[in-house]
C-alpha positions in Angstrom: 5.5 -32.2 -3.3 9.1 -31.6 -4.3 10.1 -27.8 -4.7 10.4 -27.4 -8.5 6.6 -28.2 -8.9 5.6 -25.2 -6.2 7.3 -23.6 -8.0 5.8 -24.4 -11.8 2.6 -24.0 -10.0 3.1 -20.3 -8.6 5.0 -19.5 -12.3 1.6 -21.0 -14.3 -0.7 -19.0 -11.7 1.4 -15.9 -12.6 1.1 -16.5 -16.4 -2.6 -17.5 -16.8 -3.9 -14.4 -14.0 -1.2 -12.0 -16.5 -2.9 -13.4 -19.2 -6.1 -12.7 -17.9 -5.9 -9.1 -16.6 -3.7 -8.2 -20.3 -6.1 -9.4 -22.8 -9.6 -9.9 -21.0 -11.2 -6.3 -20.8 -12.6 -5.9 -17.2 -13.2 -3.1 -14.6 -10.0 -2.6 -12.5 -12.1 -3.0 -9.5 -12.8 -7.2 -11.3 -9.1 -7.4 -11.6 -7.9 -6.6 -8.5 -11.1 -8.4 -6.9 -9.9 -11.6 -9.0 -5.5 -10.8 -8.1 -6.6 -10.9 -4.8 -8.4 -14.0 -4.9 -5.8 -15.8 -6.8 -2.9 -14.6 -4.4 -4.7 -15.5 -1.1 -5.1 -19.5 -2.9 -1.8 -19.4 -3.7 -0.9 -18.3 -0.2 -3.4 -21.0 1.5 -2.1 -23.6 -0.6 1.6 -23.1 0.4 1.1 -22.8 4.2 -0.6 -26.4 3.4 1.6 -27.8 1.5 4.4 -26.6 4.0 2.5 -28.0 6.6 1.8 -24.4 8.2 -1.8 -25.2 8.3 -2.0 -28.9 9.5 -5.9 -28.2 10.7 -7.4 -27.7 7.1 -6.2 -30.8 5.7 -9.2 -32.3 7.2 -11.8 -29.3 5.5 -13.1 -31.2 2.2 -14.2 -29.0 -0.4 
C-alpha cells in the first residue's frame, strides 16, 4: 500500500471521528470511549501494514 493512501486513510478517520464528536451529541465519557477505539485501529492497522505485526495477518475477523 503506497504511502499517500495511509495517509488519505488516517486524514478520512480524522475527518469522519471530528465529524462525529462536533455534531453528534454524546456524553464525553462515549467520545473519548469511541477516540480511543478509533486511534488504537488506526494504530493496529499501521503496525500491519508496516509489517510490525507479521503474526496477525493470519487472525481472520
Amino acid at each position: 500500500m503506497s504511502l499517500l493512501t495511509i495517509i488519505i486513510v488516517i486524514l478520512v478517520a480524522g475527518v469522519i471521528l471530528w465529524l462525529i464528536n462536533s455534531y453528534i451529541p454524546m456524553q464525553r465519557t462515549i467520545k473519548n470511549i469511541l477516540t480511543a477505539v478509533v486511534v488504537i485501529i488506526l494504530v493496529v492497522w499501521l503496525l500491519r501494514e508496516f509489517g510490525v505485526l507479521d503474526s496477525l495477518q493470519n487472525v481472520t475477523i
